[in-house]
C-alpha positions as semicolon CSV with decimal commas, in nm:
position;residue;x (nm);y (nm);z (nm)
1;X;0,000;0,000;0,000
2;X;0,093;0,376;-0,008
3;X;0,042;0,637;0,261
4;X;-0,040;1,001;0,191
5;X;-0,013;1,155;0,513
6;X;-0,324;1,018;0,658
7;X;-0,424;0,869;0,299
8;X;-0,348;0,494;0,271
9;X;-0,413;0,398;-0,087
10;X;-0,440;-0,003;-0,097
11;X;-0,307;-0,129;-0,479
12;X;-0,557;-0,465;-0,436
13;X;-0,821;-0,169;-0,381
14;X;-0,683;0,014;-0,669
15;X;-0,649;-0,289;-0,940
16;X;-1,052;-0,376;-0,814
17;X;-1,182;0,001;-0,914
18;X;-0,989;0,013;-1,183
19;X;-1,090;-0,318;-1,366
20;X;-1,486;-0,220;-1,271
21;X;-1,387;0,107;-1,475
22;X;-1,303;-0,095;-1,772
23;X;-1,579;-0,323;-1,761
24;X;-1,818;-0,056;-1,756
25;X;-1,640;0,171;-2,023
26;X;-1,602;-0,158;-2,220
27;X;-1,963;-0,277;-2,182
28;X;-2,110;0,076;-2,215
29;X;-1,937;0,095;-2,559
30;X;-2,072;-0,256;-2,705
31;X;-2,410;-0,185;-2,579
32;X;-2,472;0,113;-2,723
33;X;-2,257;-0,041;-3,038
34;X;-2,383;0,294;-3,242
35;X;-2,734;0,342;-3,128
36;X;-2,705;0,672;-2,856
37;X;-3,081;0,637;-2,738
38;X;-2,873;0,330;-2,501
39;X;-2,698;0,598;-2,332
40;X;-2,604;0,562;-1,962
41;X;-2,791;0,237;-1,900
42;X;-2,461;0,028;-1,835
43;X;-2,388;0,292;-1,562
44;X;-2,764;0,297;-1,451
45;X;-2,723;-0,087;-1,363
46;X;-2,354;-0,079;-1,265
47;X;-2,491;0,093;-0,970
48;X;-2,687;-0,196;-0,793
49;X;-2,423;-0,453;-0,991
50;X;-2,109;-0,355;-0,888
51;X;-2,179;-0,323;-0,522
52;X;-2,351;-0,623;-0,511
53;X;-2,061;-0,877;-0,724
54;X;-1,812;-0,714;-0,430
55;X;-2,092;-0,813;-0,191
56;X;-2,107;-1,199;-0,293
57;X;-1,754;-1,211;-0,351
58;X;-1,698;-1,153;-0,003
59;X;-1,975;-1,335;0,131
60;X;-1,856;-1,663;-0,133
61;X;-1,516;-1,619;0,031
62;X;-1,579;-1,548;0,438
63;X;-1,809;-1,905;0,358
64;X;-1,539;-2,057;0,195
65;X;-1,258;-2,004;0,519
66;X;-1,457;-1,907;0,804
67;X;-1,169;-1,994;1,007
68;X;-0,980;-1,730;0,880
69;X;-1,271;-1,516;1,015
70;X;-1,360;-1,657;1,326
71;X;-1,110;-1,912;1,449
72;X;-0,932;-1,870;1,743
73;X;-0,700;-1,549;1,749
74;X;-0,856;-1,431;1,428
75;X;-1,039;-1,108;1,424
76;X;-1,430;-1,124;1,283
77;X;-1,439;-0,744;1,176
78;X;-1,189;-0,850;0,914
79;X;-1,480;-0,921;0,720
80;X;-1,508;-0,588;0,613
81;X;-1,147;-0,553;0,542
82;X;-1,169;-0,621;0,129
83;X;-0,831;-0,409;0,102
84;X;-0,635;-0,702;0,219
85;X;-0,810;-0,903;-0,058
86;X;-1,009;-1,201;-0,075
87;X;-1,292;-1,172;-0,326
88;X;-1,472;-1,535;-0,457
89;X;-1,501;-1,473;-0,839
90;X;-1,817;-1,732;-0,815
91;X;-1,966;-1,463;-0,582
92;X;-1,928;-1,213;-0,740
93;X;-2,052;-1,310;-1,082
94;X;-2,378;-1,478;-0,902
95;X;-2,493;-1,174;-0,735
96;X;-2,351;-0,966;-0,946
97;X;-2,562;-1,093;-1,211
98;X;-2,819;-1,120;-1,001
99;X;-2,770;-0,731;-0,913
100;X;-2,755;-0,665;-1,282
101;X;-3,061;-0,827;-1,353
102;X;-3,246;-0,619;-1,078
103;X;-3,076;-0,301;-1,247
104;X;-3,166;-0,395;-1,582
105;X;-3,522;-0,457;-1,523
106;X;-3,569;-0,108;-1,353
107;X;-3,425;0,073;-1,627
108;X;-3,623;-0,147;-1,877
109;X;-3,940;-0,064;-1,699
110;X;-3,880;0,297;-1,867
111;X;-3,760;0,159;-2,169
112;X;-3,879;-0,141;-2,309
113;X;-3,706;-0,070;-2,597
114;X;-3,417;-0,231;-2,484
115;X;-3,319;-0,544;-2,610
116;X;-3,352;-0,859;-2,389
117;X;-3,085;-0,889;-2,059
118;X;-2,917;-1,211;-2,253
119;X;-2,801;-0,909;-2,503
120;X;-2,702;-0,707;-2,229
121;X;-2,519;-0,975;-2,075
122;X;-2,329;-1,040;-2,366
123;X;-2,219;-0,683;-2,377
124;X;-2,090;-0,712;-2,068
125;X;-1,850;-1,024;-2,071
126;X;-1,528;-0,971;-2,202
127;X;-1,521;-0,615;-1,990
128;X;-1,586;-0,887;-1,658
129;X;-1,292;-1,078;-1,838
130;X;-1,086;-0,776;-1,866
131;X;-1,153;-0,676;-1,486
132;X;-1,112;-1,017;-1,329
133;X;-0,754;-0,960;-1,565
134;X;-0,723;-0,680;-1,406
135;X;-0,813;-0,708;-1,038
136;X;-0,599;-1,039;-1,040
137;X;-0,267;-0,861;-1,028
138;X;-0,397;-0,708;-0,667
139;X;-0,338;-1,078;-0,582
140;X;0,073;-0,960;-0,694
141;X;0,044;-0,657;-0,446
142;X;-0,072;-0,855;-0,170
143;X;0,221;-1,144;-0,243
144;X;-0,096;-1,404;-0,245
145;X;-0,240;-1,683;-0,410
146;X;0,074;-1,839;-0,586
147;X;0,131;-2,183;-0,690
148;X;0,361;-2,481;-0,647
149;X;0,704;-2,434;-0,644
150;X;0,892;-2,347;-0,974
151;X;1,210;-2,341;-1,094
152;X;1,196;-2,112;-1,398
153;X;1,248;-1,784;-1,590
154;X;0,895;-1,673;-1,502
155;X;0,874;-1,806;-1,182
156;X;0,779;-1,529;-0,914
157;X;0,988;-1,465;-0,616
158;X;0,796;-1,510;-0,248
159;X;0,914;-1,332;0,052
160;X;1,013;-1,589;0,306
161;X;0,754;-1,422;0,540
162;X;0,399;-1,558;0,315
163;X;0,564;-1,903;0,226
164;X;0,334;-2,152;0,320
165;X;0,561;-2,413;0,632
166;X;0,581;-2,685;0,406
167;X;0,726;-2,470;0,117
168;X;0,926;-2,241;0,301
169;X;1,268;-2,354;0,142
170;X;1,154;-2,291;-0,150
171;X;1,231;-1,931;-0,326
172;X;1,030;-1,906;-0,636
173;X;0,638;-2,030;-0,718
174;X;0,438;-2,063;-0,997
175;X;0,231;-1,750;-1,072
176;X;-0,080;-1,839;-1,031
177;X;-0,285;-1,519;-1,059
178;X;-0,064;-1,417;-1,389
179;X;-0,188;-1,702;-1,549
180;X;-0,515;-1,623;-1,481
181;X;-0,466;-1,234;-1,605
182;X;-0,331;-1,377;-1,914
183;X;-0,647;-1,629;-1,928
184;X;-0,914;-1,420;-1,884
185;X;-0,760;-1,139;-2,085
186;X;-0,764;-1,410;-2,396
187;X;-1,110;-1,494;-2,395
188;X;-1,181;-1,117;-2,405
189;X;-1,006;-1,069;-2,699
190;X;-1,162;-1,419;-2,878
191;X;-1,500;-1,338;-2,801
192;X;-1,439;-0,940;-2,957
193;X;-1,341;-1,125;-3,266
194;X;-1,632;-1,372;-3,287
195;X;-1,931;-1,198;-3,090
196;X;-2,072;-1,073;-3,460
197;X;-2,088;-1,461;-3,509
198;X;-2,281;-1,581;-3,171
199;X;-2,632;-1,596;-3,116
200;X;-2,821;-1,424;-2,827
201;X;-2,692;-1,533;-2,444
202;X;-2,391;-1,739;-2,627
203;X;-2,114;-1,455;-2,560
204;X;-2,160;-1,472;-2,133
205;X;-2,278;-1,864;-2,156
206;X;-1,891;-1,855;-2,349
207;X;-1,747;-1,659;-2,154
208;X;-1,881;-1,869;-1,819
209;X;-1,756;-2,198;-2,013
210;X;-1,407;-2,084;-2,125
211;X;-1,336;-1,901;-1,789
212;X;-1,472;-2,246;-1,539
213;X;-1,159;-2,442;-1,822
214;X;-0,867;-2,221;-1,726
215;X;-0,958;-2,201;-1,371
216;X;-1,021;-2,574;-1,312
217;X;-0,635;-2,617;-1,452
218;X;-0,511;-2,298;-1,261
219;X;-0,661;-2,413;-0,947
220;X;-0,459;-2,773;-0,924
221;X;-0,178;-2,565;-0,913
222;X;-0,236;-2,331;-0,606
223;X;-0,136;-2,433;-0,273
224;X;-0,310;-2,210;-0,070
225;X;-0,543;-2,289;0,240
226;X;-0,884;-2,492;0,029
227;X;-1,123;-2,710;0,128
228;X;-1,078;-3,014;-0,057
229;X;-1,365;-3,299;-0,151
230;X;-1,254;-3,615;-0,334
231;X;-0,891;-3,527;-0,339
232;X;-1,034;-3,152;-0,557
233;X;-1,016;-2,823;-0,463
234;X;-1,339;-2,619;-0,394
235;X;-1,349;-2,406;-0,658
236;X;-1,184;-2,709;-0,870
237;X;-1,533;-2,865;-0,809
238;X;-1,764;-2,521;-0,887
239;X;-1,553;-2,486;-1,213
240;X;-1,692;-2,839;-1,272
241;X;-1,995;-2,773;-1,191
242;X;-2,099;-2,471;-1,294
243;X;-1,874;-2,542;-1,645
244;X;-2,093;-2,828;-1,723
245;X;-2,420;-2,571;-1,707
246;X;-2,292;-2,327;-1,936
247;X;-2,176;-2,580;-2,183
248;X;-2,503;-2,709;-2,160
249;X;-2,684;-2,354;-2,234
250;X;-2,440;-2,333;-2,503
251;X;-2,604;-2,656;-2,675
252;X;-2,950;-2,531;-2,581
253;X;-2,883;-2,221;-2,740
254;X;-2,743;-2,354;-3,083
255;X;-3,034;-2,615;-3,058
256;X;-3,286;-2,314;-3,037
257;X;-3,154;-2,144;-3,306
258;X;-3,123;-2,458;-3,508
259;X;-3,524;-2,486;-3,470
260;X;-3,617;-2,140;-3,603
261;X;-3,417;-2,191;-3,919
C-alpha cells in the first residue's frame, strides 16, 4: 500500500476500481454499439451490480474459510477488510448478475425498448474478463495466491515471510494469478473477434464456459489454504460444476436457433 499523510491507498483496492472502470467503459461501448438512445444504461445498472458482485464475492469467500474469520486469534471485523483481498469470483458473478438483472429490469421498466438482458449480458462479458484480468494482479500486491514451487524464468519470487511451512525452502512459485490475467484477458479478446458470429446469451454462456476451463487447470496448481472434496479443490469442483451448465446452455442455445431456421 501507499500512505499520503493520513491517505493509505491499498493497490488490491486500486487494481478492483480500476478493472470495474473498464468493464463498464467496455460494456457501455458494445451496448450502445452505435445506437445513442442506449446511453447511460450500463452505468444505470452498474450501480446496484457492482456493489452487489463485491458483496457476494466476499460473502462466497468469508463461507469458503470461516476460520480465517472466526477461528481462534482471528479477528471477525476483518470481514469488512476487502483491502487485504479475498474476493470469490463465483460470488461475485452470481450476485452480481443477479444485481444486474435487478438493475436492468428497472431501467427497462422505462424503456422497453431495450433489447432482452441475454443481449445485455453479452455486452458485458469480455469487460468482466478484462476486470477479473485486471483485479488479479492485486493478488501480486498482496504477495498471495501463488502456486507450487517453480524453478523457472517466469517463476515469481515469495518473501520468506507468506511461504506456506511446508514450502518455506523454497524461493520461487508458480504465478498463479498471472496465469489467470493472461487467461481471462484471452477470452476477451476471442470473443471481440467472434461476438458478430454468436447468437443471443452465447457470448456470457462462453465466456462462463471458457473461464470455469482455465480455472479448473489454474486451481490444481495453487497451494493455498482450500477445502478439498474427493482429493479436488473447492473451486476445482464449482468450475466443474458450474462449467458443465454453461456448456449445456451453449447446446441449448445452438439447438434453439437450429429450430427457427
Amino acid at each position: 500500500y501507499l500512505e499520503l499523510g493520513p491517505l493509505t491507498i491499498h493497490f488490491y483496492a486500486l487494481c478492483i476500481i480500476a478493472g470495474i472502470a473498464v468493464a463498464v467503459w467496455l460494456g457501455d461501448k458494445r451496448f450502445k454499439d452505435g445506437d445513442e438512445s442506449r446511453e447511460s444504461v450500463v452505468a444505470d445498472v452498474a450501480m446496484i451490480a457492482v456493489p452487489s458482485g463485491i458483496l457476494g464475492g466476499r460473502l462466497y469467500h468469508v463461507a469458503s474459510s470461516p476460520g480465517d474469520f472466526f477461528g481462534a486469534g482471528e479477528n471477525p471485523l476483518d470481514i469488512f477488510a476487502i483491502w487485504k483481498g479475498g474476493l470469490g469470483i463465483w460470488g461475485a458473478i452470481s450476485l452480481g448478475a443477479l444485481g444486474a438483472y435487478v438493475g436492468y429490469r428497472r431501467v427497462r421498466r422505462t424503456r422497453p425498448e431495450l433489447p432482452p438482458f441475454s443481449t445485455f449480458l453479452d455486452a458485458l462479458a469480455p469487460g468482466i474478463l478484462l476486470a477479473q484480468a485486471i483485479g488479479r494482479f492485486g493478488n501480486w500486491f498482496n504477495v498471495e495466491l501463488f502456486g507450487r514451487p517453480l524453478d523457472t524464468w517466469w517463476a515469481l519470487e515469495v518473501p520468506v515471510a507468506y511461504r506456506p511451512a511446508d514450502v518455506r525452502s523454497f524461493e520461487t512459485f508458480h504465478p498463479t494469478f498471472a496465469y489467470e490475467a493472461i487467461w481471462c484477458t484471452a477470452i476477451a479478446i476471442t470473443l471481440l473477434l467472434i461476438t458478430r458470429r454468436l447468437k443471443p446469451g452465447e457470448t456470457f454462456a462462453l465466456y462462463i464456459f471458457s473461464y470455469c476451463v482455465g480455472r479448473f487447470f489454474i486451481e490444481n496448481i495453487r497451494i493455498d489454504a482450500a477445502n478439498l472434496y474427493l482429493g479436488l479443490r473447492q473451486n476445482e469442483w464449482v468450475s466443474l460444476g458450474i462449467g458443465v451448465i454453461a456448456l449445456l446452455t451453449i447446446l441449448r442455445i445452438r439447438r434453439k436457433h437450429r429450430a427457427l431456421r
